[in-house]
Every structure is written in C-alpha cells, then in structure tokens.
N, C-alpha and C positions, 0 to 999 in steps of 0.2 A: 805293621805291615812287613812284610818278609821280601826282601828286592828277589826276583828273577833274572837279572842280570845285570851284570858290571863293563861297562868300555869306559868311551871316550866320544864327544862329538867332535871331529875333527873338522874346523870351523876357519879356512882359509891354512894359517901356518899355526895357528892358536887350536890347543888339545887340551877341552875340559870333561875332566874326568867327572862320571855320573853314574849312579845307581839309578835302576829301572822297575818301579813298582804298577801294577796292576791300576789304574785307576776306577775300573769300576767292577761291581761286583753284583752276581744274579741272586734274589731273594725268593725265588719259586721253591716251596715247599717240597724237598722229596722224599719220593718214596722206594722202597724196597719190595721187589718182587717173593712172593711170600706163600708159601702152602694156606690156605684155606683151610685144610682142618684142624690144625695146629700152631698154624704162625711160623713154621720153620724158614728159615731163609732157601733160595731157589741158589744154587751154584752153578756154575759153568766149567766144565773142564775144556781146556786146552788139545785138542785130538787130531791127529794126521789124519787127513782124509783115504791116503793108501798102505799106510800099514795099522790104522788105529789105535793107537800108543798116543799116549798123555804125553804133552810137548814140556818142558819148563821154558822158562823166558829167554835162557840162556842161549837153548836151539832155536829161536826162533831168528827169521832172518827178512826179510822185503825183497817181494816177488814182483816182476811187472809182466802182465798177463798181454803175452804177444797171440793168445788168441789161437783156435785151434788144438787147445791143453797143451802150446806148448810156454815156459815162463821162464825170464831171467833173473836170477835170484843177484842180489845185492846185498853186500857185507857192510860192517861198521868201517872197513879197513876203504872199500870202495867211496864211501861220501867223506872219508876222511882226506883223500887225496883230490877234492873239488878243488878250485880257487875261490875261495870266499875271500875277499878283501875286509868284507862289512864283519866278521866274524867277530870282532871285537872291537868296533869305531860304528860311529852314527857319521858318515860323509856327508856333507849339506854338501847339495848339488847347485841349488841356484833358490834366488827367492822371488816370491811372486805375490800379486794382490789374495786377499785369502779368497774374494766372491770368487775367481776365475777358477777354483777347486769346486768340482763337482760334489754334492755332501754321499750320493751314490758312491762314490769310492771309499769314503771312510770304512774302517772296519774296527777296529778297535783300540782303546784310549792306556797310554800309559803316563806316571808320573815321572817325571826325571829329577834327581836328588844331588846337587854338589856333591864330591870326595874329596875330601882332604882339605889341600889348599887352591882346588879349583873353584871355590865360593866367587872372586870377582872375578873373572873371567865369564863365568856363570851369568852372575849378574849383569855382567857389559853386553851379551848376547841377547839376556832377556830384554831388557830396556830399548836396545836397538833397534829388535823387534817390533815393542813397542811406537818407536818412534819414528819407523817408518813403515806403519801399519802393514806389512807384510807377515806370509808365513815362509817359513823354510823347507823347501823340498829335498827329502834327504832319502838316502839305500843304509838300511839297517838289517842284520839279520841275527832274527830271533827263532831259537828252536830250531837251530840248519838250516834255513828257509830264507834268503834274503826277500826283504820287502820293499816297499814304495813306501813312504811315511812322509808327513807332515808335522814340522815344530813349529807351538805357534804357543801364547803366553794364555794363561790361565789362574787367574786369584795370585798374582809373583808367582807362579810354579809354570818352567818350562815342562808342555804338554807334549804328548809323540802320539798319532794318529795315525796308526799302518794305514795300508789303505791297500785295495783290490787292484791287479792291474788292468789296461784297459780292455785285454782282451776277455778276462772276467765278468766284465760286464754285457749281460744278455741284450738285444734288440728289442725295442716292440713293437713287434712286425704284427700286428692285428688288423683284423677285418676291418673296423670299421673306419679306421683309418684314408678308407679308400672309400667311401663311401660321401655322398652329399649333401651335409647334415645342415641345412639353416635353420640358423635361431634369429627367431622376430625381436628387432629392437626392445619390445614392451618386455620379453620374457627376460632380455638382459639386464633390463633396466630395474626389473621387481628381484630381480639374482642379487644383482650389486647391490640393490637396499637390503638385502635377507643379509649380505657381506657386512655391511655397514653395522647394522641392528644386534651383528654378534661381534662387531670388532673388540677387542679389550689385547692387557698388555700380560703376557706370557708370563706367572708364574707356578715353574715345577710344582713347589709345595702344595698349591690347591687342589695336585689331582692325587689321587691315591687308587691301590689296585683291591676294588673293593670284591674281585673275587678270592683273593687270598684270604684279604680279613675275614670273610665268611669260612671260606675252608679252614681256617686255623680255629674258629668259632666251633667249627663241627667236630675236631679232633679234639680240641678242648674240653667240650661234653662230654666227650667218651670218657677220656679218662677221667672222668668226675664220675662218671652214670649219671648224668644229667640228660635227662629230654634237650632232644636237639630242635631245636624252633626253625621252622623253612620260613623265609624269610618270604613277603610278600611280592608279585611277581611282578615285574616292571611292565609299566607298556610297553605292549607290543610293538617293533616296529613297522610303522604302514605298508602298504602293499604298493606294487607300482603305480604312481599317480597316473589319471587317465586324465585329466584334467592340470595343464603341468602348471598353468598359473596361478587354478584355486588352491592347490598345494603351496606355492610360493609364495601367496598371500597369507594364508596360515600359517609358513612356518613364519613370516616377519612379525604377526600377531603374536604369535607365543614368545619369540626371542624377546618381545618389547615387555611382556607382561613378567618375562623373567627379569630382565634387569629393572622391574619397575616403573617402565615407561607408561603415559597414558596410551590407551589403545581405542577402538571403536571410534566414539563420538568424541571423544575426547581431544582437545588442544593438541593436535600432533605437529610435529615438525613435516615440510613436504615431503613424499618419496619421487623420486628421480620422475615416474611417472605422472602424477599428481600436477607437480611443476612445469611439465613440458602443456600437457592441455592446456594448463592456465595462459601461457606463453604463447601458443598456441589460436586457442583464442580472442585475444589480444591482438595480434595477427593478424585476425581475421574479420573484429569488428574494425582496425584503422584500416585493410585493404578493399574495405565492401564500398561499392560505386551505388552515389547518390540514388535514390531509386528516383523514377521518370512520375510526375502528377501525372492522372486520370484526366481524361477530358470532362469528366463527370465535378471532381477537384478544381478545375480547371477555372468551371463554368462559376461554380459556388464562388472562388476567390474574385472573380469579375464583378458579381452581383454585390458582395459584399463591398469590394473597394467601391463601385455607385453608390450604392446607401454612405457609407463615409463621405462621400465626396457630399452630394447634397445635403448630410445634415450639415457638412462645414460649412457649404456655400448658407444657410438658413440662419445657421448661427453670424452671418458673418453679414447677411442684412439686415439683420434684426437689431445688430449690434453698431450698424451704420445710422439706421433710424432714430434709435433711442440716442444718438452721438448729436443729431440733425435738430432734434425737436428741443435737446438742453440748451445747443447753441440760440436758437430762434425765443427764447424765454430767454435768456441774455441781453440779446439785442433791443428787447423790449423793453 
C-alpha cells in the first residue's frame, strides 16, 4: 500500500507521528468508453467554452459560479493562504461512546501506521481506547479539505473514519410520514417471527457479489471464444402482497425451510401468535362462570336422589331384619 498522507495525531501535549493509507478498496470491473467499430478509445479534450482553444492543466483554475454567467475564479496561491491548522495533525477534539456516532455520517475508512519512534505512544492511544470503550472525535484535513473523522481501534490498527458534516446530511421529509398508518398486533407479531426465523450472526465472507462473478465469467468467454452460458433466471421478486399476513406466513415458512427447520405439521417451536391464543384460551376457560342447571336437570337430579334414597332406606331394612331373625335363633 502506498500512504496518502503523513502528520501527526496530536493527542493532548503527546504528537504521534503516523502514515495514512486507504483502507478499503472498490472491486467493480471497469470499463473504457470505446468506438464500436474498431475498439479505438473515446478521448476528451480540454476546451474553453468562449474562445475554443484546448486548455492544458496548467491553465486551468476553480471557478465559483455566482450565477447569471458571472464567476469568481480561485488560484492555487488563494487556498494556499486559508488557515488550515489540521493541514498536517489529526487534532482529537474530545472522546465519546462509539453508539452515540451516527453510522450515516461515516464516509470513508483509512489505516493509520506508526513513524519512526512514535510506535508506543501509538500503542498507549490504541489500548486506551480500547480500555475505555470510546472513539475519538478528531478535524483532519485531507486533500485541502478539512474534515470531521473518527479514531476508533480495528484488528491493533488505529482506524480514521472521515465523516459527513451535519449539515450534509439530507431530512426525510416524506409523505407518509404524516400519515396514519396502524399495524394490528397479530401482523407485528408474525414480523417479529419472520425476524426471529432469519436471525443469525453477521458474517462478511458469506456473501459475495455474485454479479461481478458473472460479468467477469462473461468477459472471460470472450477472450476465450467461448459460448457465453446465461445463467438461469432467479425468482422473481413477488408483487405487492395484497394479503399482508398470508405473505408473512410464507415468508416464515420459507426462512424455516431454509435454515432447516421443521415447517407445516411438523414439531414447531410457538410463534409469538400461536402462544398468545393458547394463553389466551386458558384465560378464558379459568374465567368462564359456572353455567346455571335447567329446571329440566334440575327435576332429573331430584328423582334420582329419591330412588338413592329408597333403595338405601330397602337396603337398610332388609339388613335390620336378617340382623333380628340371627339374633332370635341365638336366643333359642
């Protein structure tokens, strides 16, 4: 890697000197605009718009269009006399918890590299960091341009994350916003399983940009003279669900059938809804009130308790008798 720039993080009265390298890098296949019937390359000249004459880089200068054709032209000599302070120091301004950074203002990631003999110092910064899980809000200025950045720690490598300022950042002032949208518990409740059903743990490597790999497949061919094979067309994605929970039932079906889960009739685990009925339920057979007998019921359970009654009293002289008549064959 080739550094982009050299300071210093100037870090309370401690000034550790650092190289500043790119840390990430774009992998989209390019291309060059190009004649058609020959492959020749497309060029662009350089040309004044009021006298037509081919400019060199040398003449060229930074105009700011105040509008009405008329523009103030700006020299190297004029940005030269700005007051940049950051022009060669990374100033940490203050440090703060890293959630309370909005990830909307990041913009882009550089590595920071010891110089010389700032290696512990270096390290005493990182660690600190570290150790009290903060990031550091710092004014760097890269390419002329002072910016907003954050240093925060990355694999032992202090990381620099310019960042947008706030007033960069757009509103979203949309319609529907104002509008009076309810969502019925059930359809939150089948969301949050659809949540669930796909939850897993982030990792980058799993995903790939599987339209590159195909384009680079297709360019690959060529220069081969190879038949270029179209690759089979993915489902399509559905249309607006009209029906928004048989859709959300679906997609939990499919998520489960992707990870393997049993689905249909199968041994499932509850989903949020599932478990509320049951509970539900429950509920509502321990609050139901005794139901009232029939007079009809009523009449039946009377007749019955008579018949008990007189077969006991039957049994109960019968039993007196045969007790009377053993005695009297005794006594004899």
């Amino acid at each position: 890697m080739r550094a982009i720039w050299k300071g210093a993080v100037s870090f309370g009265l401690v000034s550790i000197g650092v190289r500043v390298f790119s840390a990430t890098e774009e992998k989209d296949i390019r291309f060059h605009q190009v004649h058609r019937e020959d492959g020749g390359r497309i060029r662009y000249k350089r040309t004044c718009s009021v006298c037509g004459e081919e400019v060199s880089y040398d003449d060229i200068a930074k105009g700011y269009d105040l509008g009405g054709g008329e523009m103030v032209i700006l020299t190297d000599e004029d940005f030269a006399e700005l007051p940049l302070s950051t022009s060669r120091a990374i100033d940490v301004l203050e440090f703060v918890p890293a959630e309370q950074v909005d990830p909307i203002l990041y913009n882009k990631a550089y590595f920071l590299e010891p110089e010389g003999t700032a290696t512990k110092p270096y390290v005493l910064l990182r660690d600190a960091l570290l150790d009290s899980e903060r990031v550091a809000i710092v004014k760097v200025a890269l390419r002329q341009r002072e910016q907003l950045a954050t240093l925060r720690v990355r694999e032992g490598v202090l990381l620099l994350n310019t960042m947008l300022w706030p007033d960069e950042i757009r509103t979203a002032a949309f319609g529907f916003l104002d509008e009076d949208i309810k969502v019925r518990p059930p359809e939150l409740a089948m969301a949050s399983s659809l949540i669930d059903s796909m939850t897993g743990e982030f990792q980058p490597d799993a995903f790939t940009d599987d339209y590159r790999t195909a384009l680079q497949e297709v360019i690959d061919a060529k220069v081969e003279g190879r038949e270029v094979v179209v690759p089979e067309e993915e489902e399509a994605a559905p249309a607006a669900a009209v029906d928004l929970m048989a859709a959300l039932k679906a997609s939990v079906e499919r998520a489960r059938t992707a990870r393997g889960e049993p689905t249909g009739g199968g041994a499932t685990r509850p989903t949020p809804i599932s478990a509320a009925k049951s509970a539900k339920k429950a509920q509502q057979k321990k609050a139901a009130p005794a139901k009232k007998a029939t007079p009809e019921k009523k009449a039946a359970k009377k007749t019955t308790a008579k018949k008990a009654t007189g077969t006991k009293k039957a049994a109960s002289g019968a039993a007196k008798k045969t007790t009377a008549k053993k005695a009297t064959r005794k006594s004899a």
